[in-house]
C-alpha positions as CSV (number, residue, x, y, z in Angstrom):
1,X,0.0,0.0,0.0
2,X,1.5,3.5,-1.0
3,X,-0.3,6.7,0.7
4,X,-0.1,10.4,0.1
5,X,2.1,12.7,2.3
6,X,-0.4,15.1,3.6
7,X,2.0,17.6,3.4
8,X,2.7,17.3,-0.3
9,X,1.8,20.4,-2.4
10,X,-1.0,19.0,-4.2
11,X,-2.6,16.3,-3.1
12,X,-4.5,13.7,-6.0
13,X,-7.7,15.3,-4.1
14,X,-6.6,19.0,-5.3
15,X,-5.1,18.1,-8.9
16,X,-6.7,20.1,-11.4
17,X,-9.6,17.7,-13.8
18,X,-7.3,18.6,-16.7
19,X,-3.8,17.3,-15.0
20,X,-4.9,14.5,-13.8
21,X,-6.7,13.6,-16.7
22,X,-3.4,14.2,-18.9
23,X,-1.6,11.7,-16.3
24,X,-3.6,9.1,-16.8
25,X,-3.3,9.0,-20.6
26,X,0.3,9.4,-20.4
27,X,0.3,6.1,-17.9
28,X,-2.1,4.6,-20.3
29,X,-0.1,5.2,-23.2
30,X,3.3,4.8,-21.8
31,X,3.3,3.9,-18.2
32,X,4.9,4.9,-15.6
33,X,7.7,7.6,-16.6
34,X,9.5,8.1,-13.5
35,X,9.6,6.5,-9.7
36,X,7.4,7.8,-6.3
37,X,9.7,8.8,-4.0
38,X,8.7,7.3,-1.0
39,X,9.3,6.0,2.6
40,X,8.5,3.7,4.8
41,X,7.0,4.4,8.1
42,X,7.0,2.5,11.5
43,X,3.7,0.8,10.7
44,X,5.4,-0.6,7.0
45,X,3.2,1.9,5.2
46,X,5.1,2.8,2.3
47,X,4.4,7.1,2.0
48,X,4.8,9.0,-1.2
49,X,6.7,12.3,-1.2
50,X,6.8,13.1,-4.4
51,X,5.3,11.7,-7.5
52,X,2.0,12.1,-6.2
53,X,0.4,12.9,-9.3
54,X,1.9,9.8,-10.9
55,X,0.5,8.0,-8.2
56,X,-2.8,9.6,-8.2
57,X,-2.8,8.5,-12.5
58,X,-1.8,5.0,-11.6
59,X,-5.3,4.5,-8.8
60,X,-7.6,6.3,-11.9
61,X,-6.3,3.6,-14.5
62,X,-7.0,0.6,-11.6
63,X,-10.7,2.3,-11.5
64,X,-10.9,2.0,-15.2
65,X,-9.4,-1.1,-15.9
66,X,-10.8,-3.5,-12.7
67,X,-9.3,-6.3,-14.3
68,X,-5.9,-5.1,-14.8
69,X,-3.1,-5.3,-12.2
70,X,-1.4,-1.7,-11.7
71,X,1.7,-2.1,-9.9
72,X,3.9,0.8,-9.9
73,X,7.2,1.6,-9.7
74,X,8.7,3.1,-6.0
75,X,11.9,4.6,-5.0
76,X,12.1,3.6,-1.3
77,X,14.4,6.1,0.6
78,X,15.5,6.1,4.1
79,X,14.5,9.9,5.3
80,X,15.2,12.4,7.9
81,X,12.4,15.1,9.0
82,X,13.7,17.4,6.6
83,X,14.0,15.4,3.8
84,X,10.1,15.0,2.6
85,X,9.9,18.8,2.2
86,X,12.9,18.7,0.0
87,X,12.0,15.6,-2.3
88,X,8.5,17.9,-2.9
89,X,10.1,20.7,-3.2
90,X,13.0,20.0,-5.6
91,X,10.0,18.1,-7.7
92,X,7.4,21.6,-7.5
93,X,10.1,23.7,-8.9
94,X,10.6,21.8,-11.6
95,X,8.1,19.2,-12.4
96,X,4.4,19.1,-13.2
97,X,2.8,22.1,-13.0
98,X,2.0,24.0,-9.2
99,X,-0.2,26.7,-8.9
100,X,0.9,29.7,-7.3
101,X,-1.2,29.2,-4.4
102,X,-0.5,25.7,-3.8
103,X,3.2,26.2,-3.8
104,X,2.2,29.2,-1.4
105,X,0.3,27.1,0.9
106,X,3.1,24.3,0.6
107,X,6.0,26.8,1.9
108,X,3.3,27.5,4.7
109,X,3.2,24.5,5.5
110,X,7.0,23.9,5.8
111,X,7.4,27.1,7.9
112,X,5.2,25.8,10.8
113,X,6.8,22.6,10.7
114,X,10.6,23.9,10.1
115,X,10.1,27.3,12.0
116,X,11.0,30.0,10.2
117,X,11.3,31.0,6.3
118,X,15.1,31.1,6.4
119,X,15.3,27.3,7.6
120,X,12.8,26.4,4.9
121,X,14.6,28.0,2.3
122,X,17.7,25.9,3.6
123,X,15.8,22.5,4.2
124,X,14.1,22.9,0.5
125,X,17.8,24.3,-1.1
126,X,15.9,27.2,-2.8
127,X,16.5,31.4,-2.2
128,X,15.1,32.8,1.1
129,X,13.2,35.0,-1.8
130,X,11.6,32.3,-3.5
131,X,9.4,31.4,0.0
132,X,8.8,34.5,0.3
133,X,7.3,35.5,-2.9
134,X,5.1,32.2,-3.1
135,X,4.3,33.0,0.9
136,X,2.9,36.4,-0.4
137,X,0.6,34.4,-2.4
138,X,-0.8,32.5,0.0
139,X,-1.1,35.7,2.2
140,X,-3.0,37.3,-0.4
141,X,-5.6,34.8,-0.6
142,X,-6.0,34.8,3.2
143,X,-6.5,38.5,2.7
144,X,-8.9,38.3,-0.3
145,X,-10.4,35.0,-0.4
146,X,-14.1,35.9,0.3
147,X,-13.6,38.6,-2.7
148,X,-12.0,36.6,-5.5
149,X,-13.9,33.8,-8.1
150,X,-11.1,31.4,-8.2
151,X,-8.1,31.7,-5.7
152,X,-5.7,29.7,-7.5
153,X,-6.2,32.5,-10.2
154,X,-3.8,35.0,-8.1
155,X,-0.3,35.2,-9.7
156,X,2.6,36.1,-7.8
157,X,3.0,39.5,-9.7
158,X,-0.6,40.5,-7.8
159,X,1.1,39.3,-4.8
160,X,3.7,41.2,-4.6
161,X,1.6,44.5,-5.2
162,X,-0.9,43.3,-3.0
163,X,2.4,43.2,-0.2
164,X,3.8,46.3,-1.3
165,X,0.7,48.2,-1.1
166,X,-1.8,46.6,1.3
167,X,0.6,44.4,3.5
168,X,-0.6,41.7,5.8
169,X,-0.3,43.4,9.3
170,X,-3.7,44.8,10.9
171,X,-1.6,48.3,12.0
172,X,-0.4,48.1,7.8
173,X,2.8,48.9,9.3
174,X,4.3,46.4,6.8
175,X,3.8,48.5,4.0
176,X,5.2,52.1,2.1
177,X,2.1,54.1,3.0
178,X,-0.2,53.2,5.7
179,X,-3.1,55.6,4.9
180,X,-3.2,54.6,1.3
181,X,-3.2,51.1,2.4
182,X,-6.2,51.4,4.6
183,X,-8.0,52.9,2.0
184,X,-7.0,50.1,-0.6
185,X,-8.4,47.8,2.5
186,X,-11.5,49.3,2.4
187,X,-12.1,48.7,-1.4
188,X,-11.1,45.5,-1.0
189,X,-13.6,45.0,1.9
190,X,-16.4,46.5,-0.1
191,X,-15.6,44.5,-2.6
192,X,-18.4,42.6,-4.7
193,X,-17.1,39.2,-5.5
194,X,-15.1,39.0,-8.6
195,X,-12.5,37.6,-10.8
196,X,-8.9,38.1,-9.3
197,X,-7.7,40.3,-12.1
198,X,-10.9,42.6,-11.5
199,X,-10.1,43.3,-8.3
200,X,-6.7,43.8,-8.9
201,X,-7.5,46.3,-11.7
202,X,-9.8,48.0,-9.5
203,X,-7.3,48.6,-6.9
204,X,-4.6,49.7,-9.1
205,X,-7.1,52.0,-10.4
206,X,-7.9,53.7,-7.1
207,X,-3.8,53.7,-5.9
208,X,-2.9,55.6,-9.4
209,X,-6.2,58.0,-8.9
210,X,-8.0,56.5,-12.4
211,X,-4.8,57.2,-14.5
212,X,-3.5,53.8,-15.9
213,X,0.4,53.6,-15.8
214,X,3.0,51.4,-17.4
215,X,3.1,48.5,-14.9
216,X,6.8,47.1,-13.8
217,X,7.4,43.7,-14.5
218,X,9.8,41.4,-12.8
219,X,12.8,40.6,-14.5
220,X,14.0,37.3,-13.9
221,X,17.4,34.8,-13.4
222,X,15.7,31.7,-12.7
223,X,13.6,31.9,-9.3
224,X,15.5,35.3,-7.9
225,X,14.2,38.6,-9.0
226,X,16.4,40.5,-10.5
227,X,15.0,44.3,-10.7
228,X,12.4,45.8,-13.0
229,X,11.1,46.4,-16.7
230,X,8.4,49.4,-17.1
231,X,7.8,51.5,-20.3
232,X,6.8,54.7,-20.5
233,X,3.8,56.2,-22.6
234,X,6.9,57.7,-25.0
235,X,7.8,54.0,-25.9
236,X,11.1,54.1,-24.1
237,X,12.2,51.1,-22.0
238,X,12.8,51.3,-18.0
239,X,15.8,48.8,-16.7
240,X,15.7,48.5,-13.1
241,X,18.4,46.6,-12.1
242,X,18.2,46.8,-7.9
243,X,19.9,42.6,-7.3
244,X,21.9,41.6,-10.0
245,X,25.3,41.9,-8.4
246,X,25.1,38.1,-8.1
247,X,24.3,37.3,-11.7
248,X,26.9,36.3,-13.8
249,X,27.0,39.1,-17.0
250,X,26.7,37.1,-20.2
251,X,23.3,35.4,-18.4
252,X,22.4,39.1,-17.6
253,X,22.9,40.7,-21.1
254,X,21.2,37.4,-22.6
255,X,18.2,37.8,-20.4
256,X,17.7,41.4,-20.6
257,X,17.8,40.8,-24.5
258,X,14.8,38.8,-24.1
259,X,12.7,41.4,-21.6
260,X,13.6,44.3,-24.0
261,X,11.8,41.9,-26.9
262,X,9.3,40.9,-24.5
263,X,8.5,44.3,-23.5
264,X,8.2,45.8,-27.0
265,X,5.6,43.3,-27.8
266,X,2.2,45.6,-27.3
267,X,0.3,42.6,-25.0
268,X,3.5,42.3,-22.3
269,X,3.3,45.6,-20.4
């Protein structure tokens, strides 16, 4: 018997229709096309810590084929506390799709079991930044979540204005200016419910007093932001570069190659 790690960042329970439908024609098709990475615990239970949504594929096709037998194939690890959270976490950056939120509510997760955001980011082996920005998310949601359609529709570039200009703290101490954040909190509390990106719209709306400006997008080395790309009604380009002193130059002219033809493109900014 293999069960789920309740602490995984999507459980079969939470996989979107769509994925899970994908899986199971791929196992179908092909089989299985990589191992569960699992453990064994006191009682002989074997766990799955990652792989999940191979696993979750491999129990639809039993269901539809009753007279099959569905083994599948395990990677059986010895593990520490820690290492669960960074089997799941080395697969969520880099494996099947994640949601925002669910990595969000993942690295929450981790944090009240590890203690702190800086020993997440070293049990998982990923930037301090990277919790943070998906914690944002998941802080967001909290914030919002009687206001929005669909949660997992928040992106972590609403996030991170939502944290910049609305915070988290009841005193809004946490962000640039309290009183304008207190009045973005009372828009978002006499809110109708609506789509994430409506709300969003309507508070960037009310914070740029009905003017629409050129928004700054994120420029990105892998995980870690960067700086900024904004441009101006004139046309001309905006390079914020606030964090790249750790970014080797080649990768930095390379990528900012990219944004500048990103950013040209009249759907990007």
């Amino acid at each position: 018997m293999v069960q789920e790690w309740p602490e995984a960042p999507v459980l079969a329970k939470d996989m979107d229709p769509v994925d899970l439908a994908r899986e199971v024609e791929i196992f179908a098709e092909c089989g299985q096309r990589a191992a569960i990475i699992a453990r064994q615990l006191p009682d002989g239970v074997l766990e799955a810590v990652a792989g999940l949504h191979i696993l979750a594929a491999a129990r639809v096709h039993q269901e539809l084929h009753t007279e099959a037998i569905v083994e599948v194939i395990v990677d059986l690890h010895v593990m520490s506390a820690e290492d669960p959270y960074r089997f799941a976490t080395a697969e969520m950056e880099g494996g099947p799709a994640v949601s925002s939120l669910q990595r969000g509510l993942f690295y929450q997760r981790a944090v009240a079991a590890l203690g702190s955001e800086a020993e997440v980011a070293r049990v998982c082996k990923v930037h301090k930044s990277t919790v943070k920005r998906a914690l944002d998310v998941a802080r967001t949601v909290e914030c919002i979540n009687d206001k929005i359609t669909i949660h997992n529709q928040v992106s972590q570039r609403q996030a991170e204005w939502f944290a910049q200009h609305v915070g988290f703290s009841s005193d809004f101490s946490d962000t640039e200016d309290p009183t304008t954040a207190r009045r973005l909190a009372r828009l978002v509390n006499n809110s109708e419910v609506v789509p994430a990106a409506t709300l969003f719209r309507q508070l960037r709306t009310a914070l740029n007093g009905g003017r629409r400006q050129s928004a700054a997008v994120d420029l990105m080395v892998g995980d870690a932001a960067v700086g900024t790309i904004s441009r101006a009604k004139s046309g001309r380009i905006k390079i914020d570069l606030t964090k790249a002193g750790d970014v080797d130059l080649d990768t930095l002219i390379a990528a900012i190659h990219r944004w500048i033809a990103a950013a040209r493109a009249p759907s990007t900014i």
